[in-house]
PyMOL Python script that loads the backbone (N, CA, C, O; Angstrom):
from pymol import cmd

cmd.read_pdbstr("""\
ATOM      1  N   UNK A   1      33.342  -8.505  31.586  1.00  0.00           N
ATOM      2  CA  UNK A   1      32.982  -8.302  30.199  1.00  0.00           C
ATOM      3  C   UNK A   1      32.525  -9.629  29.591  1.00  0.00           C
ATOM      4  O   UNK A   1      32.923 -10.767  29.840  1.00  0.00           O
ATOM      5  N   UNK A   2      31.628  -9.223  28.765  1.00  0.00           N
ATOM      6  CA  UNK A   2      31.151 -10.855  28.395  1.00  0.00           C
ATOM      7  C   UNK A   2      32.209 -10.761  27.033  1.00  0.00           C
ATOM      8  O   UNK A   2      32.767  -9.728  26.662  1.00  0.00           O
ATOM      9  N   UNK A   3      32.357 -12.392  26.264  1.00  0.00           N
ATOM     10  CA  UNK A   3      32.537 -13.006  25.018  1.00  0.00           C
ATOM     11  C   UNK A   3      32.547 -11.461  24.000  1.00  0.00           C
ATOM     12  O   UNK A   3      33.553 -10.881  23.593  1.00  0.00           O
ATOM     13  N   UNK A   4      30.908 -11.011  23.745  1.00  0.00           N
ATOM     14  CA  UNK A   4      30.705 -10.379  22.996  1.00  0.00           C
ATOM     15  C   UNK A   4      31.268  -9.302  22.940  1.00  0.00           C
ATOM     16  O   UNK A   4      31.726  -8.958  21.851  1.00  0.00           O
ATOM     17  N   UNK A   5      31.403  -8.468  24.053  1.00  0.00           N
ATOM     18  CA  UNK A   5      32.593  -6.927  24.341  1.00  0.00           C
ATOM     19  C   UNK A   5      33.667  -7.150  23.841  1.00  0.00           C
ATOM     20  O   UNK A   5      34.081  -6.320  23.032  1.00  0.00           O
ATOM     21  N   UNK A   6      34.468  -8.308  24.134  1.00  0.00           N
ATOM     22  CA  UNK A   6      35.846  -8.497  23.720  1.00  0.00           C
ATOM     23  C   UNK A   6      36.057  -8.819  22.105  1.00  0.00           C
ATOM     24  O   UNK A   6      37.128  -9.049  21.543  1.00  0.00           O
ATOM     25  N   UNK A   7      34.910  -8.777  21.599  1.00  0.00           N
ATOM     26  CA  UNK A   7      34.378  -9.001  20.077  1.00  0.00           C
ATOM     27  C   UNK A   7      34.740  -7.561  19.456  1.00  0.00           C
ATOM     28  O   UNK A   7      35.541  -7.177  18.605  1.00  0.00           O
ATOM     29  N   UNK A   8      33.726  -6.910  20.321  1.00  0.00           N
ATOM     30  CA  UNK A   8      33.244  -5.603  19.750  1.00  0.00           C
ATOM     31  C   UNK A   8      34.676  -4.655  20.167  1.00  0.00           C
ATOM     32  O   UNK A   8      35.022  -3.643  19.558  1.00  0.00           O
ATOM     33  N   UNK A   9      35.063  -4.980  20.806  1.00  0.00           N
ATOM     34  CA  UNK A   9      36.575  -4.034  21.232  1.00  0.00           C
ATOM     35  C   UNK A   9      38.001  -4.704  20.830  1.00  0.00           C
ATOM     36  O   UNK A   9      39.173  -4.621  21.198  1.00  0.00           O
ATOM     37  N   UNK A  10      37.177  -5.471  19.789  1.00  0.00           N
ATOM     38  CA  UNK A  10      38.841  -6.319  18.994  1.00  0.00           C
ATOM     39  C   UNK A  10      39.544  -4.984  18.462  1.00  0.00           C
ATOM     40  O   UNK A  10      38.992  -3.908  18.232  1.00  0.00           O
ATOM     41  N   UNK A  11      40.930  -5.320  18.319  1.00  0.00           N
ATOM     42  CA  UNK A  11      41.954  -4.397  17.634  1.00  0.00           C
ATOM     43  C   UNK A  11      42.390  -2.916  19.175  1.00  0.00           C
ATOM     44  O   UNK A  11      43.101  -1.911  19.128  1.00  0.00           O
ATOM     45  N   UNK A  12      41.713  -3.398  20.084  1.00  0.00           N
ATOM     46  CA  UNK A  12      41.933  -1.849  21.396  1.00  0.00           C
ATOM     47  C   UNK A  12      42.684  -2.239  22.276  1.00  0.00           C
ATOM     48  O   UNK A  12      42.775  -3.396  22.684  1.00  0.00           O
ATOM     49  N   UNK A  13      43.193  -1.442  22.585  1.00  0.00           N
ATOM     50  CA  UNK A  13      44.172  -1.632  23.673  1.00  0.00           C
ATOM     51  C   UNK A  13      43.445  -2.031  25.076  1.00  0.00           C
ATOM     52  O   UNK A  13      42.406  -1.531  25.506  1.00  0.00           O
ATOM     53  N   UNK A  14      44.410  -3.280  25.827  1.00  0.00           N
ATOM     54  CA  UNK A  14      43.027  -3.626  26.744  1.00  0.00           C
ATOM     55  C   UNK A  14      44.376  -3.843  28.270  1.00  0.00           C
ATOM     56  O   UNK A  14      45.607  -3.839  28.273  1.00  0.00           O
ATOM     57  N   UNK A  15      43.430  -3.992  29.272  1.00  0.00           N
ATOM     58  CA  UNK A  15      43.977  -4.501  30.648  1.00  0.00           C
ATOM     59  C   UNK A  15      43.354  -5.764  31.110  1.00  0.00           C
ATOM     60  O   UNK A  15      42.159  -5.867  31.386  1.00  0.00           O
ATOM     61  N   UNK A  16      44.326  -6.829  31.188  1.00  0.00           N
ATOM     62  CA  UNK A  16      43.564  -8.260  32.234  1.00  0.00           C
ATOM     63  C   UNK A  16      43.850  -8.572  32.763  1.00  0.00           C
ATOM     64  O   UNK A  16      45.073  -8.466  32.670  1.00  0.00           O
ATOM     65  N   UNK A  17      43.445  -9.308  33.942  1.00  0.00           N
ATOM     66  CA  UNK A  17      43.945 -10.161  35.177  1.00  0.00           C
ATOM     67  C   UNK A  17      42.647 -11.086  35.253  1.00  0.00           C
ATOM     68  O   UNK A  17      41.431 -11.140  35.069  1.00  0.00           O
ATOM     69  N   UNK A  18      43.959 -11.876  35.717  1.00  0.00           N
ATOM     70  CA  UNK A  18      43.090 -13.511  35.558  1.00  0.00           C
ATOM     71  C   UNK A  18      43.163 -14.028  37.250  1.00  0.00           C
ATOM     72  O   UNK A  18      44.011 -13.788  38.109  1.00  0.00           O
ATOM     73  N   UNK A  19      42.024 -14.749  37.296  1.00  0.00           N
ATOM     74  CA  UNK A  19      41.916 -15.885  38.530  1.00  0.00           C
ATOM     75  C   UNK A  19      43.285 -16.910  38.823  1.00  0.00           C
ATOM     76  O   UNK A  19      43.375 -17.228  40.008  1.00  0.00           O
ATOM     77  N   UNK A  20      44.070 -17.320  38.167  1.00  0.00           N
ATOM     78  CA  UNK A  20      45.052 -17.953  37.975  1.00  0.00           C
ATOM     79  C   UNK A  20      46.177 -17.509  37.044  1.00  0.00           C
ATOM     80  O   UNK A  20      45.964 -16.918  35.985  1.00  0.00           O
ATOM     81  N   UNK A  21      47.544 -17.872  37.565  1.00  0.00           N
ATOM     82  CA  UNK A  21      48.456 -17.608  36.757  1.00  0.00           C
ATOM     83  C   UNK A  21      48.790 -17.931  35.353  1.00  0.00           C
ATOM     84  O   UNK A  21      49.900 -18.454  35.448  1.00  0.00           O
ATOM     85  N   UNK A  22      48.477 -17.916  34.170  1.00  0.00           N
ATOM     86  CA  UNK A  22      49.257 -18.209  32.895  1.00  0.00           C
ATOM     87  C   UNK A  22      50.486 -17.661  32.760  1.00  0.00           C
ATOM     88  O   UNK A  22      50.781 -16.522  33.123  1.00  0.00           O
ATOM     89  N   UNK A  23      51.291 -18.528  32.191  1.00  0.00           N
ATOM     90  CA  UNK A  23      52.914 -18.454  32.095  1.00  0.00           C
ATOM     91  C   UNK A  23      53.767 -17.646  33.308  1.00  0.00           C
ATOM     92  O   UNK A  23      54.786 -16.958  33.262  1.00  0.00           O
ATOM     93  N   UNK A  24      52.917 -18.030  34.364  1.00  0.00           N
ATOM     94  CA  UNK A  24      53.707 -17.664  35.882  1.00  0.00           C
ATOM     95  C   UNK A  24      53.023 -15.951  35.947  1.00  0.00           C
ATOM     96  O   UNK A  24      53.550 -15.202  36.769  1.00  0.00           O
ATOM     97  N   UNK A  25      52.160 -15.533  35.294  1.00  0.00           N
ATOM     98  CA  UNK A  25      51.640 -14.070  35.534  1.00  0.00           C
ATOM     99  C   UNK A  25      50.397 -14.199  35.592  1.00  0.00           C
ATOM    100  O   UNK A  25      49.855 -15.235  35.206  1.00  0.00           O
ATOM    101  N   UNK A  26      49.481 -12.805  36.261  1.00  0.00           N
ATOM    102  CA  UNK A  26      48.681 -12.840  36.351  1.00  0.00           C
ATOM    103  C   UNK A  26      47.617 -11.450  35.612  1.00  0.00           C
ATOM    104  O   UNK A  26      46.404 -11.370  35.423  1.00  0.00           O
ATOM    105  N   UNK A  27      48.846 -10.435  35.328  1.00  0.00           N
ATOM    106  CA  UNK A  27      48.157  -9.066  34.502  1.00  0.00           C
ATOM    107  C   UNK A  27      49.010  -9.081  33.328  1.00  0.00           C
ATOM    108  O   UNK A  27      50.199  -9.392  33.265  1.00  0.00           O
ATOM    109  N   UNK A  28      48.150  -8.661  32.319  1.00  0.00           N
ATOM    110  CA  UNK A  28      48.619  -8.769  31.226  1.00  0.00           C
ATOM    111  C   UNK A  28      47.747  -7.522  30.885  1.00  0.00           C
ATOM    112  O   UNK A  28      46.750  -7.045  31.427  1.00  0.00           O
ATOM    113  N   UNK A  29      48.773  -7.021  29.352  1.00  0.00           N
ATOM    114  CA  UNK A  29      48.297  -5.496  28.743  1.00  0.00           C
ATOM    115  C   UNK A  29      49.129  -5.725  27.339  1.00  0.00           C
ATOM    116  O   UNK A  29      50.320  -5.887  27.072  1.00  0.00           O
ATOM    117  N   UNK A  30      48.134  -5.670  26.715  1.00  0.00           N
ATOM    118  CA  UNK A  30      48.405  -5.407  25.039  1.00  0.00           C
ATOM    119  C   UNK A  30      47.336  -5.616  24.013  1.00  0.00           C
ATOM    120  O   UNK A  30      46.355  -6.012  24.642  1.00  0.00           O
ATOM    121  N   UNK A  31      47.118  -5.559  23.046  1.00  0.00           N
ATOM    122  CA  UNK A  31      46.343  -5.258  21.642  1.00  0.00           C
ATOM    123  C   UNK A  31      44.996  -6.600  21.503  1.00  0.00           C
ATOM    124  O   UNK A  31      45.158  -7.386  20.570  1.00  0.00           O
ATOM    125  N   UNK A  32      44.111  -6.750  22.145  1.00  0.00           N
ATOM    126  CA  UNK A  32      42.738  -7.197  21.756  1.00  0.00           C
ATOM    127  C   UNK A  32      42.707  -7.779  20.242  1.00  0.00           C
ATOM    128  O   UNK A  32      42.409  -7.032  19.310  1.00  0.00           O
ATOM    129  N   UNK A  33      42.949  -8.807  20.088  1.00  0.00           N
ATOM    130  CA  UNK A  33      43.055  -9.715  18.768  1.00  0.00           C
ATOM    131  C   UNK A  33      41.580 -10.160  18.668  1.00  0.00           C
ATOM    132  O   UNK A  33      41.218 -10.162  17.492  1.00  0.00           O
ATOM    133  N   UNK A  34      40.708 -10.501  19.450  1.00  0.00           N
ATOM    134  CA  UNK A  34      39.828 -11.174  19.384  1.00  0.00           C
ATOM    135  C   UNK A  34      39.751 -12.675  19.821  1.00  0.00           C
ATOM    136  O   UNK A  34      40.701 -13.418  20.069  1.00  0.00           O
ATOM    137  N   UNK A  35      38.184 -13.008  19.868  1.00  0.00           N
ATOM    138  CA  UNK A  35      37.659 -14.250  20.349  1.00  0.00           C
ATOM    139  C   UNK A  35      38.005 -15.494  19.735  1.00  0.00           C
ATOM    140  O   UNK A  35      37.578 -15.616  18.587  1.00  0.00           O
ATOM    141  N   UNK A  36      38.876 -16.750  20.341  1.00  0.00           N
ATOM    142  CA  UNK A  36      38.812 -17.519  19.821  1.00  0.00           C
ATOM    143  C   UNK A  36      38.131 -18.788  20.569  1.00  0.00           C
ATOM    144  O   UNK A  36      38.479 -19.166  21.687  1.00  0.00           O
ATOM    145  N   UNK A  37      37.076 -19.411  19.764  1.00  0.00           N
ATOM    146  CA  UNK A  37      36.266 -20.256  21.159  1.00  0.00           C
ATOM    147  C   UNK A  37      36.069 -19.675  22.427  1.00  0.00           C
ATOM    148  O   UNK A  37      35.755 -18.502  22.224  1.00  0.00           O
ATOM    149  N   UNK A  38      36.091 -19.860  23.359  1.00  0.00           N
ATOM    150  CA  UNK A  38      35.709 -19.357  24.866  1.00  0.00           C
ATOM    151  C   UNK A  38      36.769 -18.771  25.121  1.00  0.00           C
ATOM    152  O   UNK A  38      36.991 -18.771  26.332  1.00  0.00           O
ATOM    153  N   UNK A  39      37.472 -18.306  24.569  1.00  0.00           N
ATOM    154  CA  UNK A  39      38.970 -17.538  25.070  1.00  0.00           C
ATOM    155  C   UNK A  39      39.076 -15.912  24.165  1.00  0.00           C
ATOM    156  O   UNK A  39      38.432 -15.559  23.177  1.00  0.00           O
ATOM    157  N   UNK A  40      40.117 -15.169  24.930  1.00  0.00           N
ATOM    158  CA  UNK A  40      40.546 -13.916  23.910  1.00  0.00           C
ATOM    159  C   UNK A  40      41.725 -14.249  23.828  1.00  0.00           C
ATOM    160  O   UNK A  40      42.379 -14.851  24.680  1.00  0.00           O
ATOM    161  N   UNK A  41      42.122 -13.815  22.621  1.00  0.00           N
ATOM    162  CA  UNK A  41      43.649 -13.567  21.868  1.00  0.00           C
ATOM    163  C   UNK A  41      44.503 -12.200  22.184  1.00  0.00           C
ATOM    164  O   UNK A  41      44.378 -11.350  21.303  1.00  0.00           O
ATOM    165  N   UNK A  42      45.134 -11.932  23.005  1.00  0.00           N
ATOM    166  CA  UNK A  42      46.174 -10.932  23.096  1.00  0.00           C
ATOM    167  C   UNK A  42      47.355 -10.912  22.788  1.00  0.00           C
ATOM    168  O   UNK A  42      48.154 -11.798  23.091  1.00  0.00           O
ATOM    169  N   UNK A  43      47.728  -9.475  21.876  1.00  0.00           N
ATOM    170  CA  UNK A  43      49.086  -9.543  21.742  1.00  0.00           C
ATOM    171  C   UNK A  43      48.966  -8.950  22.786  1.00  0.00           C
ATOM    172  O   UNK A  43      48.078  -8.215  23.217  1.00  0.00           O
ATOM    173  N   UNK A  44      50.286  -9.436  23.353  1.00  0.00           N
ATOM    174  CA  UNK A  44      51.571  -8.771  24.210  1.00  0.00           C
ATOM    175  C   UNK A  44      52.888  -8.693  24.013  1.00  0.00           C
ATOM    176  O   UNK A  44      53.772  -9.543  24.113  1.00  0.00           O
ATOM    177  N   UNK A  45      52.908  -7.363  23.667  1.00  0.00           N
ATOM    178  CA  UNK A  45      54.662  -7.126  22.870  1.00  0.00           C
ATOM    179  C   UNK A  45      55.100  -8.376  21.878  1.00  0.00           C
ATOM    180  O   UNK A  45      55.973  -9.189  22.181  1.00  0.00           O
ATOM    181  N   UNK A  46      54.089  -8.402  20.217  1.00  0.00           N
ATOM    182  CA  UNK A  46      54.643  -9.502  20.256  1.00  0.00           C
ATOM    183  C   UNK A  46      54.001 -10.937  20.056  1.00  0.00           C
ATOM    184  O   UNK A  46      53.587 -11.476  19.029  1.00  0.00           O
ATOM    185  N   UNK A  47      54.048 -11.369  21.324  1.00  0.00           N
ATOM    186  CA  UNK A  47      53.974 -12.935  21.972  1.00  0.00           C
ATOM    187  C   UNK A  47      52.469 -13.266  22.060  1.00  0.00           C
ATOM    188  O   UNK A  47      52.139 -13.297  23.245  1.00  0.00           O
ATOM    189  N   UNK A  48      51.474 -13.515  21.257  1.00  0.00           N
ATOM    190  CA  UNK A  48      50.108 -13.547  21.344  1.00  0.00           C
ATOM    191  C   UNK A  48      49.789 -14.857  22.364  1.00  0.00           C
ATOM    192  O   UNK A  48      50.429 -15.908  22.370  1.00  0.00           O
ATOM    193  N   UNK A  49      48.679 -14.538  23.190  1.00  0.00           N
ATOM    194  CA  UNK A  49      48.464 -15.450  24.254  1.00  0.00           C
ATOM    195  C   UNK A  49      46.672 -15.513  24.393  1.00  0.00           C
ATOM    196  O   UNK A  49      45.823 -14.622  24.365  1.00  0.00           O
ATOM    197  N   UNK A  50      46.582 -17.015  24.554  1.00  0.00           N
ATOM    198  CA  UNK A  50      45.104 -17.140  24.833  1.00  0.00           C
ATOM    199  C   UNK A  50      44.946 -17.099  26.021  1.00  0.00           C
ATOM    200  O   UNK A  50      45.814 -17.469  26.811  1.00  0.00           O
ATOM    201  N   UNK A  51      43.692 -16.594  26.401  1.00  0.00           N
ATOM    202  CA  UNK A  51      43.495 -16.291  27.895  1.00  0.00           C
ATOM    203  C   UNK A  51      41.825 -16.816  28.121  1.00  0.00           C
ATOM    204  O   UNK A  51      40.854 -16.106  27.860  1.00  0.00           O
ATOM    205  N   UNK A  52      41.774 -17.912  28.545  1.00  0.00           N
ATOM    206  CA  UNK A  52      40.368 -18.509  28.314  1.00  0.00           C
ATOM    207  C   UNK A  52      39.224 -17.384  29.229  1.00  0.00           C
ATOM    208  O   UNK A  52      39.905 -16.926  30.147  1.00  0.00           O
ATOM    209  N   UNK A  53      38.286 -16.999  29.281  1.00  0.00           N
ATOM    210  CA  UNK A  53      37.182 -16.423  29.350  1.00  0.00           C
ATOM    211  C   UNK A  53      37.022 -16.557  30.542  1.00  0.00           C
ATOM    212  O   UNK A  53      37.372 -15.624  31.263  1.00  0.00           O
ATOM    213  N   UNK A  54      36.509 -17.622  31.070  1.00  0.00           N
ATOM    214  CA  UNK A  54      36.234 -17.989  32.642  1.00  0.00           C
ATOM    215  C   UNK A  54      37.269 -17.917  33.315  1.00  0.00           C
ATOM    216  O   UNK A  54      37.026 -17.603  34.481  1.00  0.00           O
ATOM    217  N   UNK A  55      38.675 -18.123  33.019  1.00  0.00           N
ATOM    218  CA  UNK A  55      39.850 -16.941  33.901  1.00  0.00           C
ATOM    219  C   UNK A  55      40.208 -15.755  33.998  1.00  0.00           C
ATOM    220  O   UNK A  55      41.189 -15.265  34.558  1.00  0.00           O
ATOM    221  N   UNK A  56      39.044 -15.112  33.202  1.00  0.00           N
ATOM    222  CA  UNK A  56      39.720 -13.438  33.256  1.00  0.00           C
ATOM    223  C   UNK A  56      38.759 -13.077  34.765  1.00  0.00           C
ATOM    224  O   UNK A  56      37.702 -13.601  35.116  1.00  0.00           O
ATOM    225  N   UNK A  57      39.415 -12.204  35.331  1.00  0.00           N
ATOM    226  CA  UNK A  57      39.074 -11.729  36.695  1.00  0.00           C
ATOM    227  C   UNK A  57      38.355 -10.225  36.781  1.00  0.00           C
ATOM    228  O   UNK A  57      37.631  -9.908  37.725  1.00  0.00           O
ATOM    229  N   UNK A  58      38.597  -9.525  35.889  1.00  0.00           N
ATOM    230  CA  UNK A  58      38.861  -8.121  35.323  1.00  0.00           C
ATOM    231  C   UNK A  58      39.351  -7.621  34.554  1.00  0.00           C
ATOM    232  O   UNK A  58      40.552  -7.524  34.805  1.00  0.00           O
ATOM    233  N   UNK A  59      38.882  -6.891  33.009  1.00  0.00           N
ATOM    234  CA  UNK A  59      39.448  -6.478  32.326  1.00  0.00           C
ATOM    235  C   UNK A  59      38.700  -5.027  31.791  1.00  0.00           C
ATOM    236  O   UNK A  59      37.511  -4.732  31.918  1.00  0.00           O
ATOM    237  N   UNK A  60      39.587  -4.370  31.270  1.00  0.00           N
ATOM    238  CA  UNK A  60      39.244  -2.956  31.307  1.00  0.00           C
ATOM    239  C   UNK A  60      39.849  -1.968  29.711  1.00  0.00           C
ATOM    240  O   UNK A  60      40.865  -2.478  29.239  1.00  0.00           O
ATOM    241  N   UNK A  61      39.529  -1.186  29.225  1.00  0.00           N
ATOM    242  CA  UNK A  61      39.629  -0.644  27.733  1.00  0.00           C
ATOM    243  C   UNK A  61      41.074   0.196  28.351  1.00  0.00           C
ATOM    244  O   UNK A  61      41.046   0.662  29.490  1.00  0.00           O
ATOM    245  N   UNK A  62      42.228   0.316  27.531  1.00  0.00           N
ATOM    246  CA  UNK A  62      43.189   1.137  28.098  1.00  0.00           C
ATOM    247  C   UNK A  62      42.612   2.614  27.135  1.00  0.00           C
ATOM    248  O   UNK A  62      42.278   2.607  25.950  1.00  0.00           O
ATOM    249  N   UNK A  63      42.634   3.792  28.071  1.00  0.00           N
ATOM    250  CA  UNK A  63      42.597   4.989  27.002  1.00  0.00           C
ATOM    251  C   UNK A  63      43.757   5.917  26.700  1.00  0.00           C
ATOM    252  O   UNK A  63      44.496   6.218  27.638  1.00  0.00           O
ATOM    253  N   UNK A  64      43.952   6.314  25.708  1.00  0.00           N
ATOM    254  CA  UNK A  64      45.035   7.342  25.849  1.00  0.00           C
ATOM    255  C   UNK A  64      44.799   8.865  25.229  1.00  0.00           C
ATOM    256  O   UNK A  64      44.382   9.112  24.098  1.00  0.00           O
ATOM    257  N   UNK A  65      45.181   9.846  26.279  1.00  0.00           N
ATOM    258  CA  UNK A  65      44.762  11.342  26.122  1.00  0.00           C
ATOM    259  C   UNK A  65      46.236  11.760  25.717  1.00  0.00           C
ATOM    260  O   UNK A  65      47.385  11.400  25.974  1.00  0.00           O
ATOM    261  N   UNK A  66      45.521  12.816  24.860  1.00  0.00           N
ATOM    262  CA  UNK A  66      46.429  13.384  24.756  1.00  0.00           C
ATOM    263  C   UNK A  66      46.511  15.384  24.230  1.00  0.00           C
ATOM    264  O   UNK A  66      45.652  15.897  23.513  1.00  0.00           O
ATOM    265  N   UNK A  67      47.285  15.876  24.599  1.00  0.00           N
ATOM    266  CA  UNK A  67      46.883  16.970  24.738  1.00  0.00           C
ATOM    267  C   UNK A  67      47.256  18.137  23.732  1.00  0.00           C
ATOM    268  O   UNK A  67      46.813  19.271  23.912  1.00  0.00           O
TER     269      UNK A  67
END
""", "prot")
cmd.dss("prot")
cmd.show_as("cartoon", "prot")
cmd.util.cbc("prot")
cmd.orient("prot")
């Protein structure tokens, strides 16, 4: 996903994994805060974490159905 997606999908529930470990992990899942400089802002439960851009590995929109 480029800079700009993670713009446009601020406030959504998201999935990431990074090239390298931050704070000893490597997948992270929670609430799309948005772009700060070359990085995204995620909450996770909480604990908001920057996750610079050129370490994300894969990230993906979480959806939820419901019936």
């Amino acid at each position: 996903m480029k800079l700009a997606d993670f713009e446009r999908f601020s406030g959504r529930e998201i999935k990431v994994r990074t090239r390298t470990a931050i704070e000893q992990q490597r997948r992270f899942h929670g609430k799309l805060l948005g772009v700060v400089d070359r990085a995204i802002e995620l909450d996770q439960d909480g604990k908001v974490l920057l996750i610079p851009h050129a370490d994300i590995a894969q990230a993906n929109l979480v959806y939820r159905f419901t019936n």
